[in-house]
N, C-alpha and C positions, 0 to 999 in steps of 0.2 A: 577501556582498553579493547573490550571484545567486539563496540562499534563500532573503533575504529577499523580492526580486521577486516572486518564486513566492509566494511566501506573499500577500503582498498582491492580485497576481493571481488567486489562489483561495483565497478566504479558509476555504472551505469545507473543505478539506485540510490535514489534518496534515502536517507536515514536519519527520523527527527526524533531529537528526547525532547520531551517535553516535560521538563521540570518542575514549571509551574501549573501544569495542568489546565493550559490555557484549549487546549485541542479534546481535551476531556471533556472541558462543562461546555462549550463555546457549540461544540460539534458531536457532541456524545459518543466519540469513541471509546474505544477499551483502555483499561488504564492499567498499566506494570504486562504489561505481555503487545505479542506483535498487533499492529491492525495494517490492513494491507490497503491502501487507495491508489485506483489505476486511473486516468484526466486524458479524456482525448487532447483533441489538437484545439477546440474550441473554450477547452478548461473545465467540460461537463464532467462530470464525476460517470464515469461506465462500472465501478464496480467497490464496492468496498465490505471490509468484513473482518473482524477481529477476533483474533486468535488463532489457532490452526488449522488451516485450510484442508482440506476431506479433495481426494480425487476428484471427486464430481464439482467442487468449488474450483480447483486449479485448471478445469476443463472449460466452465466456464468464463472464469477470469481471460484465456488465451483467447475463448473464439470472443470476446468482445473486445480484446486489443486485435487481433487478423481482422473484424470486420472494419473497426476504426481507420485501419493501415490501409485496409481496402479504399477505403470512402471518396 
């Protein structure tokens, strides 16, 4: 229920549960809490990081989506 809020809230955002845990062992992310992956336009991964993100993580997360957008 509270995904889907989110989701309709931002519709612009992907929201994956991963049930099976296939994104956990597959790709070693965080597991029962957020993890945040940003994909250029080429599919590279620019930034990824789980759990909650610190100012200084939210600062850099934007200037490598603005430099991306730049590109």
């Amino acid at each position: 229920m509270i995904l889907k809020k989110k989701q309709e809230k931002f519709p612009n955002t992907v929201y994956v549960r991963d049930k099976q845990k296939v994104l956990v062992e597959r790709w070693g992310l965080t597991d029962n809490t957020y993890h945040v992956l940003a994909f250029g336009r080429d599919e590279q991964l620019l930034f990824s990081h789980g759990g909650a993100l610190s100012d200084e993580q939210v600062e850099q997360l934007l200037q490598r989506v603005d430099a991306e957008i730049a590109r």
